[in-house]
Every structure is written in structure tokens, then in C-alpha cells.
N, C-alpha and C positions, 0 to 999 in steps of 0.2 A: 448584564445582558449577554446571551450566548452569541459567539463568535465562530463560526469554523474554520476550523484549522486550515493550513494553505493544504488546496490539491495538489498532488501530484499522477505523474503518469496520466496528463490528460489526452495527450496527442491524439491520439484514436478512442474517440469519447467509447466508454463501460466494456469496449473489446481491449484494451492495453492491459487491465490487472486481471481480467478472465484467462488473459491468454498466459501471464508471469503465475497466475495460482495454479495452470493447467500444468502447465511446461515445468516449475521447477518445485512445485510441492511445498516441503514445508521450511525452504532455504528460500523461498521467494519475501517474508518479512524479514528476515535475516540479511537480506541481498538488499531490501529498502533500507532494514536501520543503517548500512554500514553505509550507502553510497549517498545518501539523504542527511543522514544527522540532524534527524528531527524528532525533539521530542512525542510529540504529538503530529499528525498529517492525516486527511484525508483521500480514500479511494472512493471513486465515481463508478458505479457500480447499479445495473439495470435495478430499478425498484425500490434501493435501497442506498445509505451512503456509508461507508465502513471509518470510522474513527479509530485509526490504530493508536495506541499508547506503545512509547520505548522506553521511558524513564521510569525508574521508581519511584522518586519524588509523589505524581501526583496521585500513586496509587492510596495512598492510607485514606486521604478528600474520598476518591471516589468509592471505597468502597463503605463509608459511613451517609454516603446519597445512594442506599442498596435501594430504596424505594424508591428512587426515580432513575437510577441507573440500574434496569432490571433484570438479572438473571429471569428472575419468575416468570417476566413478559417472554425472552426467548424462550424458554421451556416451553410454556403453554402454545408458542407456537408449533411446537412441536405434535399437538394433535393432527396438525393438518401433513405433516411427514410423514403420521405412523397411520393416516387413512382413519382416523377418529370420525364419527359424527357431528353433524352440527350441532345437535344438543350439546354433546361434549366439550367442544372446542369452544362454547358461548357458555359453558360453569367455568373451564379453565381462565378466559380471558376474563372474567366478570370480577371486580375489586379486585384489583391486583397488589394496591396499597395495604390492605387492612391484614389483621393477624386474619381475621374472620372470613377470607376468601379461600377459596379452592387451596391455590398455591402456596401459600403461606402455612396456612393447618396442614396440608397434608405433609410437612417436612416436620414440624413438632409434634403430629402424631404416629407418625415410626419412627422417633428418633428414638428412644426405650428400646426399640429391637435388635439396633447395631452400638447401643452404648455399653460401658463394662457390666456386663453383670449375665445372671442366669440364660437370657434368648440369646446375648454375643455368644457364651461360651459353648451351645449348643450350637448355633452353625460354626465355630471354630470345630469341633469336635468332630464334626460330620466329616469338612473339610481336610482335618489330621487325618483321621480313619482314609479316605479315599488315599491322600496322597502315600500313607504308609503302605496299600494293598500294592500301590503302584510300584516301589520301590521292591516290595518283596518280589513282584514278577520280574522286575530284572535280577533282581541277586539271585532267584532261581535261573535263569536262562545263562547265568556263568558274566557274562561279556554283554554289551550291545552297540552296534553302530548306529547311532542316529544324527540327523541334523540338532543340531543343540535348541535353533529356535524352535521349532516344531513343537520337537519333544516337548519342552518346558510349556507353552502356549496348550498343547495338549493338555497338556497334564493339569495344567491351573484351572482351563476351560470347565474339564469335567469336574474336579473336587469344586470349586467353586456354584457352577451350575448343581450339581448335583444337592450340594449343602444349602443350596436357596431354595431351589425349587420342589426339594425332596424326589421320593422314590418313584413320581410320574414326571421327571425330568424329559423337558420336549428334547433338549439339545444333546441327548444319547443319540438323538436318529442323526445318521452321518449328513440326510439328505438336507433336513431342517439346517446343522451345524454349520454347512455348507454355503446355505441359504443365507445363513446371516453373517457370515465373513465376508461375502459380495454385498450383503446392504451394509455393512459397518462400513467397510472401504469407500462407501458415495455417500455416507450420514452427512458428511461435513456440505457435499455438492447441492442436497436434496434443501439442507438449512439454507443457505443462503438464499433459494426460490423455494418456499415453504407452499405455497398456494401455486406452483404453476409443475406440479410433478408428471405433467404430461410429458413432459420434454427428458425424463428419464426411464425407458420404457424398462429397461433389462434391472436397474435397483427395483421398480415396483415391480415386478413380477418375484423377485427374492425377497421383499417383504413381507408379500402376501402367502409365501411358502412359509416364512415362522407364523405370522399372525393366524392365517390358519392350524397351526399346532398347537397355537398359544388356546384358541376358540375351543378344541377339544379338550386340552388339557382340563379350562377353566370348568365347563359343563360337566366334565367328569368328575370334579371337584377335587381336581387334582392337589391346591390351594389347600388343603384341609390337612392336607399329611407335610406339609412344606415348613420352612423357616416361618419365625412369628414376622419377618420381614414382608412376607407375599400376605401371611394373614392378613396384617395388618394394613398394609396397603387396600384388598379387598376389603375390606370392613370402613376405612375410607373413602375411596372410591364409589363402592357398591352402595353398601349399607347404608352411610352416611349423607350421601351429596348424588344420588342415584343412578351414578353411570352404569348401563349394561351389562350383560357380562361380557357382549364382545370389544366394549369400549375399553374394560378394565383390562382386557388382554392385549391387543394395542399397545396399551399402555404401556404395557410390560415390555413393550420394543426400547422402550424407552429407557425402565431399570435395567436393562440389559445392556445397552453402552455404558449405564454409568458401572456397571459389575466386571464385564467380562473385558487397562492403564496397562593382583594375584601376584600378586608374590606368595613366591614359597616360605618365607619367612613367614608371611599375615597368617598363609594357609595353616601354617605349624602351630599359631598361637590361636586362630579359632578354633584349630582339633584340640588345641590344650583344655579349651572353658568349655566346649559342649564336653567332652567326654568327662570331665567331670561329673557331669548331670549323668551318667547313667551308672546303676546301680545293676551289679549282676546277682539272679536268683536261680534257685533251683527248683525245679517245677515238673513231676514226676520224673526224676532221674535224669534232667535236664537241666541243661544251664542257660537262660536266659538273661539277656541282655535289656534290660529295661530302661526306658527313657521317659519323662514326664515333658514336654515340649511347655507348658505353659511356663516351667522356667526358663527357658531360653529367652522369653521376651522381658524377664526379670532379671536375669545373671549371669549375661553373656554380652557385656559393653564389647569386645573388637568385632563379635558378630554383628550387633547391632551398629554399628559408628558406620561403616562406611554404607549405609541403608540411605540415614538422611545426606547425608556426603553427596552420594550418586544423584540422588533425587535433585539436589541443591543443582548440580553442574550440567547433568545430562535433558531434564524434563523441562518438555517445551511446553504443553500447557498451553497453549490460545484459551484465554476468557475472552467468551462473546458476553454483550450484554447490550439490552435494547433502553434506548431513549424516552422514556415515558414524555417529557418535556419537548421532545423533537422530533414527530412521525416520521417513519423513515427514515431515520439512522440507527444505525449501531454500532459498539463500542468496542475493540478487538485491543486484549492487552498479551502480546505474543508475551515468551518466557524475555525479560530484561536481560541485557548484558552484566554478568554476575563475575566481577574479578576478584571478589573477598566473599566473607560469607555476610549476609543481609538479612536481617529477619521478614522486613518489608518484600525482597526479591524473591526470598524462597515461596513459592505458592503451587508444587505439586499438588499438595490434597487443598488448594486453595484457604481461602481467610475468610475471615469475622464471618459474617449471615452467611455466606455461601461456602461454609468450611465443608468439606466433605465428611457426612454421616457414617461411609461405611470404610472409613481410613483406618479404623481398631481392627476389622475382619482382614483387609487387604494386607496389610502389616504383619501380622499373626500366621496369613498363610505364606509370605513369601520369607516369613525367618522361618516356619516350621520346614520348609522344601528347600533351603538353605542348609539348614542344619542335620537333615535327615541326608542329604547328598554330602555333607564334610564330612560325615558320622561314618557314612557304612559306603561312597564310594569313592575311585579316583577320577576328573574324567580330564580325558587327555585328547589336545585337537588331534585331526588324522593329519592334514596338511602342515609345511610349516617346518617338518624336520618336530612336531610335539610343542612348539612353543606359541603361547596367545599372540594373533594380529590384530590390532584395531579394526574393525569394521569399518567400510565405507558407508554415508547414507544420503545418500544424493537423492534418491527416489523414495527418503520416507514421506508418509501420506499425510497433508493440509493438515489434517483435522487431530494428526496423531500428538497426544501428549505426553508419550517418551518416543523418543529417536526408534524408525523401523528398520532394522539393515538392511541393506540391497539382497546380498545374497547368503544364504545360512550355513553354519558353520561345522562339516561334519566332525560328529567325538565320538571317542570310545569310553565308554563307562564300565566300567572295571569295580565289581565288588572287591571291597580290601579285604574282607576274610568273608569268602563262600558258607562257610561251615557255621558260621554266628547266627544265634536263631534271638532274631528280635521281634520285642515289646512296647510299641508305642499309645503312650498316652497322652489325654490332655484333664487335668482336674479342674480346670475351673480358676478363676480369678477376677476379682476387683479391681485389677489395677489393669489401667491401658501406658502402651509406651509410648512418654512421651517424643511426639513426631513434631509438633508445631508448638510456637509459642502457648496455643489457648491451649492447648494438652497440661502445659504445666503450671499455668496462672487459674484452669477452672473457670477462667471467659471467654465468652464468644463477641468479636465488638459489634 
């Protein structure tokens, strides 16, 4: 028989943890496991009751009760977030159990679009191509000073967006971009009161700035020239189980969060194995400098190693999940206290039924922008006298699952040779690298 866990933080009934989630972000579960030492505990919380998990132990239990401890459920509440219809939101909540529901098919029906093969390799490709234009306009401008988070957050934003959404990409317009870094920052505020979005006037008016681009995009048939990702979603969504067209763009609020997560010695031995991979040719009386990137995720172990490394120690990760068995609660498992490495602990691109679908693309692009910065630049803090300082992150955000820093880091990036005229490629491949256990066992539990 279910039990709940002891409350805490009662004293000032459902204002006590509004006020610790407000006030210290995403150190406030962090501030409970350490002063609490409770595996499990519950927060009293208007509407709803939050069941946080600390331990690893009882994670593997819960995540083989995926059907009654439901990702799916929270999702689908997510229609009433992104301003969905009622139709819509009563196909999403409908069978939530069954393969044959909304939720369930539509994650085994794009899963072919982001696994290895032909539709990965083409938004990897898209995504290479962007991030190499990017790099060429600095190695032409000599030098650049930028904030390092920016920059990179930039730069992912668009090759990413761009390689999903294709050539009528909404998130080019700076206003929309803009739009949705104000509604991504309150995602996390809006989920917790999913039906009472009155009470956040300035996130819904930023929502309604993408979902209105999203509305054009779709009518224009923007979806037609895009990743088999958006296709395919549309073809479920639409064609399939008959949401709208402006339901299915909506929607697209939604794949949009889930899209858009040094030593000098180490430095010395990654330039050793990329530069390996590149082959110099001559190409009307020129020498080029060519590189195939889809080897890097193939044969580049110091590049890749401290990938899942960081991911292991740095990424917070809150899984929420809803009660099917217990109206009104949900189940919050912040990132575990991780002193050794854990296969159970490690859950940046999350496990079994709820493993993340597009953890081969995210992967792919951040060794490709990796590698293409070891490759062809230096970059060097401005502050500091040139030497790296740990970041403070006191103020990163509830919802965020890798650490936000307070304040950004200006560098200079510095092309290592001006004059080199490079060639980036990506061929194609069969093989994803392996990130999680079910990467290299070929199961999902």
C-alpha cells in the first residue's frame, strides 16, 4: 500500500518551497538533500504534491513502473502550457497506458528519424555545414572577442534549429529567438501550474510570439523542406490522430525545449587525434585542408572521454514524472549525489523508456563544434591574467539540466593559422557513440 514520504518544509503551508524554488533556483534540491538526508521526502505544494527522490537505489524500481510512474502523463500536460486545444489536450491525455495511445506511438513513430542511419546523418550534416560557415566568419575577421557562453549558445541555437526546422527556420527572426529564451526561463514555473497560466502574464505573451511563427511557418508548409524529424512528427500529429495545424505547431513549443540541454596537456593530445583526421589536398592550385567530422565520433577516445565525464558530474537533470496511481502528485528525481561513476546515477540523456531520442544528434553536434574549435582555434579567457576560473552558479535556473553560470566569460578566439583554407565534411554513418549503457547493449529497459 502507498505510503508518502515524511513532509518537509511545512511551517508555512505550499508558500515555504515556492518561496526556496524562487529564491535559490536550482541549489534549492541540493540545499534539501544535504540538510535533510532523506532518501525520498515530500513538498506540499498548491494543486499538487512533489515526491523528490535522492538516492539512486530506488531509481532502476521506478523506472520499470514507466507506466504508472508517467513521464507521458507530464508531457501531455504540457498541452495546456503551450495553449493547446481541448480536442488536443483530451487525444494527448487519452490511454496514457497503452503502446496505442497518443503518447506512447508518437515516440516510436520518430524514433527512425533521430536513430543512426540516413535522416540522423542528414540533420547531423545540415548542422556541420552551419557550424563550419560559422567558424569560417571568424577565421576571416582575424580575432574575435566574445562572451564564450553567448557565443557557443548562439551558435548551437542556430545550426541546430536550422537542421530541424530547415530553410523556413522561425528561430532566424531575433524577435521569435528572443521570445522563446523568456518562455524557456518560466517552462519549468508554467509546469508546475499547468491549467492556471493566468497568473503568468509576461511568459504567455512570449509564448504566443513563437507559437504565432510556429502557426505561419506550418501553413506555409514550412515542415515539407525540414528534418524527417518535424516531418514525421506532422504526419503523426496531423495526419494520423488529427490535431490541427495550429495544434501541431504548439506542439512544437514543446520539441523545442527538448532540442534547443583544460589542461594544456589534454589540449595537446586532443589536437594530436583530430588533426590526424584531416587530410590536406589540392584543389585548383590550392591546398586545402579537409576534415571528415563523422570520424571524430569514431576515433577520437580523449575527445570523446571527458563528454560523458562532464555530463556524469556537472548535469542536473530534474526528472519529473506524474502518479497515474496518486492524483495529484508528482515525482521529482533531481541529479543524485554522484562520488564514483554509477551507471544507475548517470541520467543526463536519461534511461530505459524515457531515454532521450535525439542524444545521437546532440552528441554529434557538440564533438563536431568541439573539434572544429581545437582544430583551427585558440581561445583564450580575457580576465584572469589568460587562465580558466571555475564559474560561479548560484542563480542557475530550477528547470535547467546542466548548471547555468551567473555571469559569462569574455575570450578571445584567435584563428591558429589565418591563411589555412578549410573543408568540412560529414559522410554519413551507422554507428552512434556509445553515451549510455543501452547505446552499447542495443536495449532500452
Amino acid at each position: 500500500m502507498w505510503k508518502e514520504p515524511p513532509a518537509i518544509l511545512t511551517g508555512i503551508p505550499f508558500l515555504g518551497p515556492i518561496a526556496g524554488m524562487i529564491r535559490e533556483k536550482s541549489r534549492f534540491y541540493i540545499r534539501l538533500r544535504d540538510t535533510y538526508k532523506l532518501s525520498i521526502y515530500t513538498l506540499r505544494l498548491p494543486f499538487i504534491r512533489m515526491h523528490v527522490v535522492n538516492a539512486t537505489e530506488p531509481v532502476p524500481t521506478l523506472q520499470k513502473q514507466w507506466r504508472t510512474v508517467s513521464f507521458d502523463a507530464f508531457a501531455a500536460d504540457s498541452g495546456f502550457i503551450f495553449g493547446m486545444s481541448k480536442k488536443a489536450n483530451e487525444l494527448m491525455h487519452h490511454d496514457m497506458t497503452s503502446d496505442n495511445g497518443f503518447m506512447l506511438s508518437a515516440l516510436k513513430y520518430i524514433l527512425p528519424s533521430v536513430s543512426p542511419g540516413p535522416d540522423l546523418d542528414d540533420i547531423n550534416r545540415r548542422a556541420i555545414q552551419i557550424l563550419a560557415n560559422e567558424t569560417d566568419k571568424v577565421r576571416a575577421r582575424g580575432s574575435m572577442r566574445a562572451g564564450l557562453q553567448k557565443w557557443t549558445r548562439d551558435i548551437m541555437v542556430l545550426c541546430t534549429s536550422d537542421a530541424v526546422w530547415g530553410p523556413q527556420n522561425t528561430y532566424r527572426d531575433p524577435v521569435v529567438a528572443e521570445a522563446w529564451k523568456t518562455f524557456e526561463a518560466g517552462f519549468f514555473t508554467l509546469a508546475m501550474f499547468p491549467r492556471a497560466p493566468f497568473l503568468f502574464p509576461k511568459l504567455i505573451r512570449a509564448r504566443e510570439v513563437v507559437a504565432a511563427a510556429l502557426i505561419v511557418y506550418f501553413h506555409r508548409g514550412g515542415h515539407k523542406a525540414a528534418s524527417a524529424l518535424v516531418r514525421m512528427r506532422f504526419e503523426h500529429h496531423h495526419d494520423m490522430h488529427g490535431f490541427s495545424v495550429e495544434d501541431v505547431a504548439r506542439g512544437e513549443l514543446g520539441n523545442t525545449v527538448a532540442l534547443l540541454a583544460n589542461s594544456t596537456t589534454v589540449l595537446a593530445d586532443v589536437r594530436g587525434e583530430v588533426s590526424a583526421l584531416v587530410s590536406t589536398k589540392t584543389e585548383g592550385g590550392r591546398q586545402v585542408d579537409v576534415v571528415d567530422l563523422v570520424k571524430v565520433t569514431e576515433a577520437c577516445p580523449i575527445l570523446a572521454s571527458p563528454f560523458p565525464e562532464t555530463l556524469r558530474c556537472r548535469a542536473l537533470n530534474p526528472r519529473s514524472r506524474l502518479l497515474l496511481h496518486d492524483k495529484g502528485s508528482m515525482l521529482m528525481i533531481p541529479a543524485p549525489q554522484r562520488r564514483r561513476p554509477n551507471r544507475v546515477g548517470f541520467r543526463a540523456f536519461g534511461r530505459g523508456h524515457v531515454l532521450c531520442p535525439g542524444r545521437h544528434f546532440a552528441s554529434t553536434e557538440l564533438m563536431a563544434l568541439a573539434a572544429l574549435m581545437v582544430l583551427q582555434f585558440d581561445v583564450v579567457p580575457v580576465a584572469n591574467g589568460g587562465k580558466w576560473a571555475t564559474p560561479t552558479l548560484h542563480n542557475s535556473p530550477v528547470q535547467a539540466g546542466f548548471p547555468v553560470i551567473d555571469d559569462d566569460i569574455d575570450v578571445d578566439i584567435r584563428p591558429r593559422d589565418p591563411s589555412a583554407e578549410w573543408r568540412v565534411e560529414f559522410s554519413g554513418s551507422k554507428k552512434a557513440m556509445n553515451i549510455v549503457s543501452e547505446d552499447i547493449s542495443g536495449m532500452v529497459e
